[in-house]
Structure formats: structure tokens, C-alpha cells
N, C-alpha and C positions, 0 to 999 in steps of 0.2 A: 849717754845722752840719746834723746828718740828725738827721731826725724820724722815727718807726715809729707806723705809723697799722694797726687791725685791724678788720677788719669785724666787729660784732659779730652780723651775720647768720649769715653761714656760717665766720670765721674767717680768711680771706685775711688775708694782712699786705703792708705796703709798707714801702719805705722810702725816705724823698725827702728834697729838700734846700729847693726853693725853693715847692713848694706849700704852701697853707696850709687849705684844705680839699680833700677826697677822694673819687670817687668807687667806689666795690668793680669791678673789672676783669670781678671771676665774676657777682656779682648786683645790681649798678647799686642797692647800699645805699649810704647816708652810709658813711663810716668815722670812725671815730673815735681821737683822738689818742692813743698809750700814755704814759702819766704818765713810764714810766721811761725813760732815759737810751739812747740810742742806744748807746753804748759800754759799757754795763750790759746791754741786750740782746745785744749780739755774746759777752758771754761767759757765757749763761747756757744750760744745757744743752739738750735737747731736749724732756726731761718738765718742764722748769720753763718754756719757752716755751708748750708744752701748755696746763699747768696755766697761765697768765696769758691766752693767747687762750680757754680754757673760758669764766676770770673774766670776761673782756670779755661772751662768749657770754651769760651768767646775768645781768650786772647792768642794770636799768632801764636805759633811753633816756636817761630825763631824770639821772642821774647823771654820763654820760659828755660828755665833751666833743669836739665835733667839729671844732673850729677851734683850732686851735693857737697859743699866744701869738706875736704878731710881737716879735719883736725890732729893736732901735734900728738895727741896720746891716743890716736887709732891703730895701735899695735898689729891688729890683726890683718889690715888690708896692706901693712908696707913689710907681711914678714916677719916679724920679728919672732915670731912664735907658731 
């Protein structure tokens, strides 16, 4: 499953599979999680990407999440292997 993470510093986006928090590549900020759908994301145009990393940009700290929910079959981050 991939997850899209955006800085809400300066706007950078990622997109990963097995991290679960992030550091910004450009400004050594948190990043924080995007709410919507990896596969929602791929098909959303370029001004509507825009317009959602702005959102990130504007909204409080303490709104955003930074850490990503795990999921039950994330082997990797509880160990198991």
C-alpha cells in the first residue's frame, strides 16, 4: 500500500510504501500524512494537487498528522522479519 506524505513547510511531496514517518528531503521538516487515497491522488490533476499541498501549507501543525496509521499486515515496522 503507498502512502503520500507533504511537507507542510515548503510543499515537497513523497510517496512510500513501508515508512511510517517522514523526513522533508528539501527542508529537514516533519511531513505529514495526506488524508487522501494514494490512488485518489494519481488521478487528481495538477491544480487540484496544487490546491491540496497549499491546504497542507495553511493548516496548523497541530491539525495534521504526522505518522501514519499502521496497518495489521505491516510486518516490517513491528519485527517480524
Amino acid at each position: 500500500m503507498m502512502y503520500v506524505f507533504i511537507c507542510p513547510k515548503c510543499g515537497h511531496t513523497r510517496m512510500v510504501s513501508l515508512l511510517r514517518e517522514l523526513t522533508c528531503t528539501r527542508c529537514n521538516s516533519a511531513m505529514a500524512n495526506c488524508e487522501i487515497d494514494f490512488l485518489d491522488w494519481v488521478d487528481l490533476g495538477l491544480k487540484e494537487r496544487e490546491k491540496l499541498i497549499h491546504f497542507y501549507q495553511q493548516a496548523d501543525p497541530k491539525d495534521l498528522c504526522f505518522y501514519r496509521p499502521m496497518p495489521f499486515y505491516d510486518h516490517w515496522e513491528r519485527g517480524y522479519w
